[in-house]
MIKELO-129995 format. One record per residue (C-alpha): residue number from 1; chain; y, z, x. Coordinates in Angstrom, 3 decimals. Each point is the difference from the previous one (the first is absolute). Layout:
N
<NUM,'A',<Y,Z,X>>
...
***
This chain:
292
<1,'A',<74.164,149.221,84.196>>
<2,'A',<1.836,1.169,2.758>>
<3,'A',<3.363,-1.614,1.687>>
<4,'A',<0.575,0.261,3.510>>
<5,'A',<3.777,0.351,1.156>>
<6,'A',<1.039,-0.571,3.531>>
<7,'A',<3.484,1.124,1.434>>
<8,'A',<-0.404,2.258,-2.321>>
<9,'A',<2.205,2.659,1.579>>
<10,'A',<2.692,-2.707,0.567>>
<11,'A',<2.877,-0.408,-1.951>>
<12,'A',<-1.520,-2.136,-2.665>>
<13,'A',<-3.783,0.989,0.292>>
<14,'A',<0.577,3.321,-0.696>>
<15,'A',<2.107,-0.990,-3.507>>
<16,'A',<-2.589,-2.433,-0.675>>
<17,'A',<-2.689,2.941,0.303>>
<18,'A',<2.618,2.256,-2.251>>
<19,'A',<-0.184,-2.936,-2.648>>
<20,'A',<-3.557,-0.284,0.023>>
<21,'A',<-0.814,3.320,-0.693>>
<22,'A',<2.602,0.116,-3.022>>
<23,'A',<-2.521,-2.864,-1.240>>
<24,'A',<-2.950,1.833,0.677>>
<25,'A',<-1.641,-2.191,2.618>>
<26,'A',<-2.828,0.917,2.377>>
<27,'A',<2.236,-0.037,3.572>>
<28,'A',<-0.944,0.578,3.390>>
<29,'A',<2.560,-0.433,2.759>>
<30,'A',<-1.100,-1.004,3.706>>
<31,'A',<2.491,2.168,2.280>>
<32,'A',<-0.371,0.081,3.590>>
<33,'A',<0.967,3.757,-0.424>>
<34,'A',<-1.214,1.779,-2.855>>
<35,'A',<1.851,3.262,0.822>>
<36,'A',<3.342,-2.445,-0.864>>
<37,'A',<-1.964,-1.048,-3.269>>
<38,'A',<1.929,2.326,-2.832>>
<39,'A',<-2.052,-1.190,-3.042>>
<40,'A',<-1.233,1.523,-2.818>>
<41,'A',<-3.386,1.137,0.476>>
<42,'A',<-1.264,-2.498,-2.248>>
<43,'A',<0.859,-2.913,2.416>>
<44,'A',<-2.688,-0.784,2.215>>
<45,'A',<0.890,0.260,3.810>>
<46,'A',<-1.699,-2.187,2.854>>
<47,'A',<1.152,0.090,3.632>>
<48,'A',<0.786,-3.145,1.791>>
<49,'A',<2.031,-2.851,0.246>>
<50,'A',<-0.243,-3.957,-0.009>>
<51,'A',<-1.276,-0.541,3.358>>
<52,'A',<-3.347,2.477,-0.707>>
<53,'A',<-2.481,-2.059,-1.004>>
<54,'A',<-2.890,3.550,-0.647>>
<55,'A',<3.041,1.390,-1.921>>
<56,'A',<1.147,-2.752,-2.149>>
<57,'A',<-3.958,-0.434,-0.470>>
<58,'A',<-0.613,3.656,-1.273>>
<59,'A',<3.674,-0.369,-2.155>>
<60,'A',<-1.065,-3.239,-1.550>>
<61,'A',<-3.076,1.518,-1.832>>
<62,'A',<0.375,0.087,-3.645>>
<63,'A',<3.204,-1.407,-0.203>>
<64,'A',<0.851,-3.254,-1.988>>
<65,'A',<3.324,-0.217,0.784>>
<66,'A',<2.092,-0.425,2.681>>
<67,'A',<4.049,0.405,0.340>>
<68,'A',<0.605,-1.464,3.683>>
<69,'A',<3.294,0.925,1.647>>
<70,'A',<0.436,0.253,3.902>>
<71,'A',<3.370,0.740,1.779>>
<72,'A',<1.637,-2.441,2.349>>
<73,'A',<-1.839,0.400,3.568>>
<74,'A',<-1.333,-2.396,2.824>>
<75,'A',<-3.095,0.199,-1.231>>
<76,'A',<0.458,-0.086,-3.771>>
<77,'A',<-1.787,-3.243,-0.893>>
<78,'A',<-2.857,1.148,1.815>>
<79,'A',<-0.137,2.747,-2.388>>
<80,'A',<0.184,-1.269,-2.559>>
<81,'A',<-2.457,-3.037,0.779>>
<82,'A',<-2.481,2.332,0.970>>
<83,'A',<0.802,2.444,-2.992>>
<84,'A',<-0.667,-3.181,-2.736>>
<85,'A',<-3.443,-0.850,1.999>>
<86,'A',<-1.026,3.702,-0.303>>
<87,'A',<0.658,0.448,-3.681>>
<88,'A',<-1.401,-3.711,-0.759>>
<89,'A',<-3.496,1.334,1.455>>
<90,'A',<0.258,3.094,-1.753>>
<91,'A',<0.127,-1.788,-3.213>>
<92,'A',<3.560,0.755,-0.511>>
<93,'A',<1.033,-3.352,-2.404>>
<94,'A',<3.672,1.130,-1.221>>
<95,'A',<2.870,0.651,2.400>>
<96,'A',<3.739,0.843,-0.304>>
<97,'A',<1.904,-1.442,2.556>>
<98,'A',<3.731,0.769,0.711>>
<99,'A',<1.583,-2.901,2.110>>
<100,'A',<3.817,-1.003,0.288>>
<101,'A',<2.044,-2.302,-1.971>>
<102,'A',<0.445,-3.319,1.687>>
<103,'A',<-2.903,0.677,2.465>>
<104,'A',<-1.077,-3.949,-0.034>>
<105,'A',<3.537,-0.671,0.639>>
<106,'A',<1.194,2.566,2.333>>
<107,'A',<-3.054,-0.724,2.948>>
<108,'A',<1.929,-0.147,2.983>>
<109,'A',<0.320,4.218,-0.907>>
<110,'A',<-3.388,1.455,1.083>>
<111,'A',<-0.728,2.335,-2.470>>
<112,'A',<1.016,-2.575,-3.073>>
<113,'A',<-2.379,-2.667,1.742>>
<114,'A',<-2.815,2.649,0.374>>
<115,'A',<0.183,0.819,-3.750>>
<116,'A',<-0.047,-3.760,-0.720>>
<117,'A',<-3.545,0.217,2.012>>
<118,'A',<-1.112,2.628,-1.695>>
<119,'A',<0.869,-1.458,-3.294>>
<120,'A',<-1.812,-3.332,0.996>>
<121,'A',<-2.987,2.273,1.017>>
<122,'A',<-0.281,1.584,-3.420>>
<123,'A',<0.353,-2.987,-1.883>>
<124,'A',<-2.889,-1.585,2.170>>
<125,'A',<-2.209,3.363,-0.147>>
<126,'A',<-0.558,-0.340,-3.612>>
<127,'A',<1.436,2.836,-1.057>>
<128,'A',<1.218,0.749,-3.847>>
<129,'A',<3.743,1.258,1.624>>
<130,'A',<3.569,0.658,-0.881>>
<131,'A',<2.635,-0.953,3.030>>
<132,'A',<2.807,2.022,-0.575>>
<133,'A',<3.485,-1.689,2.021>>
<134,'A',<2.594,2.476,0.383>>
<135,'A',<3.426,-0.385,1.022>>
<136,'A',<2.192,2.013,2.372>>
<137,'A',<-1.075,3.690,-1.166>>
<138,'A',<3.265,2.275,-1.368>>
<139,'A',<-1.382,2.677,2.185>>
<140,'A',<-0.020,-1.567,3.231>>
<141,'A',<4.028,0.913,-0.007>>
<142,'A',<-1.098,3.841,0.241>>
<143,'A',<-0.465,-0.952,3.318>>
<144,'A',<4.124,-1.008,0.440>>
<145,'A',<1.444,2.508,-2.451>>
<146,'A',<1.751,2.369,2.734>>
<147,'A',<1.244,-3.514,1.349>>
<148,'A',<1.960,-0.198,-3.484>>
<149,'A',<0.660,3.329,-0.590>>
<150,'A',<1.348,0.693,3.126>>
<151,'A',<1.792,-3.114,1.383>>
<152,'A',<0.834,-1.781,-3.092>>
<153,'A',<-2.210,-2.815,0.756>>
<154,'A',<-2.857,-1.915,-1.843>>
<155,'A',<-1.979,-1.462,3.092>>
<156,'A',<-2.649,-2.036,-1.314>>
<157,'A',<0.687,-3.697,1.094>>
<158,'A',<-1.134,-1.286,-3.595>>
<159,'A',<1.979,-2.614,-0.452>>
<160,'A',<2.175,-1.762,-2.881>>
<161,'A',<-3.099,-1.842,-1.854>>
<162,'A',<-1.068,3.406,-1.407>>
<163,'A',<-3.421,1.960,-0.021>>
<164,'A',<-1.584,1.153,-2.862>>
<165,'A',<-0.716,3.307,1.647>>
<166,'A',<-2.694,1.578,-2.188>>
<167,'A',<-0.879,4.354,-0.285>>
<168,'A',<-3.232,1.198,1.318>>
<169,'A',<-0.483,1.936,-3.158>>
<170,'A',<-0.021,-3.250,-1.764>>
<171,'A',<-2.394,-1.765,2.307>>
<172,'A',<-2.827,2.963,-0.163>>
<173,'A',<0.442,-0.052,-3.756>>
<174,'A',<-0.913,-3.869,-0.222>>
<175,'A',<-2.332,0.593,3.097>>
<176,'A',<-1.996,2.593,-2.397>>
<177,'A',<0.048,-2.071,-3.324>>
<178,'A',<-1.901,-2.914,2.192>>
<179,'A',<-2.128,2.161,1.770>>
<180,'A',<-1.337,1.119,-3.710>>
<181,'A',<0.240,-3.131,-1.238>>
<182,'A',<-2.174,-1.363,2.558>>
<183,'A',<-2.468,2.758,0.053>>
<184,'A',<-0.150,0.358,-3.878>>
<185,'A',<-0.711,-4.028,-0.145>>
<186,'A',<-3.197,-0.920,-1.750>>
<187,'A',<-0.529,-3.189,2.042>>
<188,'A',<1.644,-1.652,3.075>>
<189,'A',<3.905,-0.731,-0.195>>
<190,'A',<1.633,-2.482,1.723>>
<191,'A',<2.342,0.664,3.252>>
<192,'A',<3.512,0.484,-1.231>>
<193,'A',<3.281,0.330,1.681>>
<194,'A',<2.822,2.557,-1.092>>
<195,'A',<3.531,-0.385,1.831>>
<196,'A',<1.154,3.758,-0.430>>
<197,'A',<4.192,-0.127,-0.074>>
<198,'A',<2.494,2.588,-1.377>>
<199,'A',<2.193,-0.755,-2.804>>
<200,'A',<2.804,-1.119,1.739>>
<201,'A',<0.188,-2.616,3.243>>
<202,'A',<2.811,1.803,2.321>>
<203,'A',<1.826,-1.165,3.545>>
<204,'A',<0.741,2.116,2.671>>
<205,'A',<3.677,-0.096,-1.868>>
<206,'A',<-1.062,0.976,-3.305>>
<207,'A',<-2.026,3.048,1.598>>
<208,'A',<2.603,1.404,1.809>>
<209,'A',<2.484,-0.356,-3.370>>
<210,'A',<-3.173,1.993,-1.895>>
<211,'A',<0.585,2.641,3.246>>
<212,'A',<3.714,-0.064,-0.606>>
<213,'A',<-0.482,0.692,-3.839>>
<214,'A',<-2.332,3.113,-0.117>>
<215,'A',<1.405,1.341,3.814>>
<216,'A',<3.888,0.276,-1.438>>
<217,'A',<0.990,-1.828,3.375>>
<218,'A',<-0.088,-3.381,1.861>>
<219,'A',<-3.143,-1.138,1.513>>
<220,'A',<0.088,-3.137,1.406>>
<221,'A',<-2.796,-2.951,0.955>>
<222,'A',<-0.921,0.156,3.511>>
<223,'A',<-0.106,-4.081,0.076>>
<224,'A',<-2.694,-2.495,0.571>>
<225,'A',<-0.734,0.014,3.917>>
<226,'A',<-3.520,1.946,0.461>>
<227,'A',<0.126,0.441,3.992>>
<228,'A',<1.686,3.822,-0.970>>
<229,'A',<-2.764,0.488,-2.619>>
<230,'A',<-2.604,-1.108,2.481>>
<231,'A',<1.154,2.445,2.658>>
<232,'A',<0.494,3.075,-2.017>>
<233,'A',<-3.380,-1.043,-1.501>>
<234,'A',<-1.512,0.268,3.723>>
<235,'A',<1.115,3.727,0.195>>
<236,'A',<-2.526,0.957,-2.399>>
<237,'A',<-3.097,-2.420,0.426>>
<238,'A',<-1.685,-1.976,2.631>>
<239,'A',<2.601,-3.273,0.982>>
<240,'A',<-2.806,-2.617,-1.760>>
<241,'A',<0.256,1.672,-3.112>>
<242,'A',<4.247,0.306,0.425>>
<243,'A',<-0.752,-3.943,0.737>>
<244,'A',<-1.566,-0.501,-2.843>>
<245,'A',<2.368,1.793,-2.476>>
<246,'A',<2.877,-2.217,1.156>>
<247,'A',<-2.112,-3.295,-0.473>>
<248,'A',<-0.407,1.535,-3.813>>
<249,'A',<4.147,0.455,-0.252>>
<250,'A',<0.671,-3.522,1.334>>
<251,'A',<-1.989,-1.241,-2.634>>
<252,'A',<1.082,2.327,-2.470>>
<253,'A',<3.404,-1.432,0.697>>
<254,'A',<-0.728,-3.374,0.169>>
<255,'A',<-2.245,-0.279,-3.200>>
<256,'A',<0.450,3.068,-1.480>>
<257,'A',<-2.917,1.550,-2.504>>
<258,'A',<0.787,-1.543,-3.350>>
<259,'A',<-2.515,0.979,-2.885>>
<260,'A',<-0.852,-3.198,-2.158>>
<261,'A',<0.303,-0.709,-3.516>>
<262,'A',<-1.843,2.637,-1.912>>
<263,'A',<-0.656,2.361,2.690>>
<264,'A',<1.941,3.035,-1.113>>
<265,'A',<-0.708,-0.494,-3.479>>
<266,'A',<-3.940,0.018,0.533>>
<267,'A',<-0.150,3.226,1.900>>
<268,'A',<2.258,1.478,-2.599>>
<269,'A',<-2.625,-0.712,-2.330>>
<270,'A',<-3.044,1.128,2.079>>
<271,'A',<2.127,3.274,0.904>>
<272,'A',<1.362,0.267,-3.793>>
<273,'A',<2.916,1.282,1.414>>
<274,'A',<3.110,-1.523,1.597>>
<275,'A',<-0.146,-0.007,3.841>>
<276,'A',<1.372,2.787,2.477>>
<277,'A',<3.093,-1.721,1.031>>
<278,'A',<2.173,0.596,3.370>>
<279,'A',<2.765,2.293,-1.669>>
<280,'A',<-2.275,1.827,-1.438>>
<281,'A',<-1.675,0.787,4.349>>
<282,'A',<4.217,0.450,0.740>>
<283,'A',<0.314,1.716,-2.862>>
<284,'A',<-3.135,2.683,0.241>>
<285,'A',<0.978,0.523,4.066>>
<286,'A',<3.650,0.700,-0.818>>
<287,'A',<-0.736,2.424,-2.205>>
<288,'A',<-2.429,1.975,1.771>>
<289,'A',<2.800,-0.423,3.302>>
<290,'A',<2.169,2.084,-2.161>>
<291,'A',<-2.323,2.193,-0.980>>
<292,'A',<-0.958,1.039,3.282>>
***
């Protein structure tokens, strides 16, 4: 049967996609533009997104399996409301979701509280599903990394309760193994919840020591207050969104994203491999820094 991927040119779909294939899985990817869509030619390609209900139609057709991941927007639990319905009347019964860690704790953030509704709406739907609960991604810091190189700085307001910041390579991999799991499954599973962590839970302290290490000079923690985050943030996306992303670091610094017992010991099992860790992301970007 066939698996349909969504944000599958995003920085996780497309890995999830890469995975897939490596397991020789039926994919098809739903792209708003295919020209962007660099797949092997044995991935299936269908134009659209989350909001067209002829496309999602015409994508859902033959596939029994769904991996569901939207990006953070105003309208993203429309999306994915509407997306669920869709593949529900298709006869779509098995669905890979990826959420966020604490997102029935953290609801005053928008996007957490969405993907607590859309985990509610899965569970109620009937569906045989996986939720997978990330943490703070690794990669996200790509995003500050001329911030650190170039002032000395590590600006993310994370806090001293420590994140368990988790590598997008590591989060496709598990996303793939479910996706087969569910689509290989002889009968109906029951919905499960993975929290997906990295190896080691880190403040904003600890990550600007790991920048200190592999730089060869001091990098220090930017602090706790969020208002500069929020207004460099609003340089680069619409002022909600910047809004939003400083509601996450207050709550990242008040709670923090702790993994529980057993959390980083299960996906080393389901991975069969230890976990990408944060030195290893300093690591790999220092070394390609002095390459260049």
């Amino acid at each position: 049967m066939t698996i349909l991927v969504t944000g599958a040119t995003g920085r996780v779909g497309r890995q999830v996609v890469q995975q897939l294939i490596r397991r020789d899985a039926k994919v098809r990817v739903l792209v708003r533009d295919p020209a962007k869509a660099d797949f092997p030619t044995r991935v299936e390609i269908a134009k659209g997104d989350l909001l067209d209900i002829d496309a999602l139609r015409s994508a859902f057709k033959g596939v029994s399996t769904l991996f569901l991941i939207n990006a953070v927007a105003g309208d993203e639990f429309t999306q994915a409301l509407i997306t669920l319905n869709i593949a529900r009347q298709c006869g779509v019964e098995r669905v890979v979701y990826l959420s966020v860690l604490h997102a029935d704790r953290f609801v005053d953030v928008p996007h957490f509280a969405v993907k607590f509704g859309a985990e509610r709406m899965i569970q109620q739907m009937g569906f045989s599903a996986t939720i997978l609960r990330p943490a703070y991604f690794i990669d996200n810091d790509l995003t500050i990394k001329d911030v650190v190189l170039n002032h000395g700085v590590y600006p993310m307001p994370i806090g001293a309760k420590g994140i368990a910041m988790i590598d997008a390579r590591d989060i496709a991999e598990v996303a793939a193994i479910e996706l087969i799991r569910q689509d290989q499954a002889s009968s109906k599973l029951p919905v499960e919840t993975l929290n997906l962590v990295g190896p080691d839970t880190l403040t904003g302290a600890a990550v600007a020591a790991i920048w200190s290490d592999v730089l060869g000079r001091p990098v220090l923690y930017g602090g706790d207050d969020p208002s500069g985050f929020e207004q460099n943030a609003a340089a680069f996306m619409p002022k909600w969104m910047a809004y939003e992303m400083r509601l996450m670091a207050e709550r990242f610094v008040s709670d923090g994203m702790v993994p529980e017992a057993g959390d980083v010991a299960r996906l080393t099992a389901i991975l069969g491999r230890p976990l990408y860790s944060y030195r290893d992301f300093a690591g790999e970007f220092a070394a390609e820094m002095k390459q260049a």
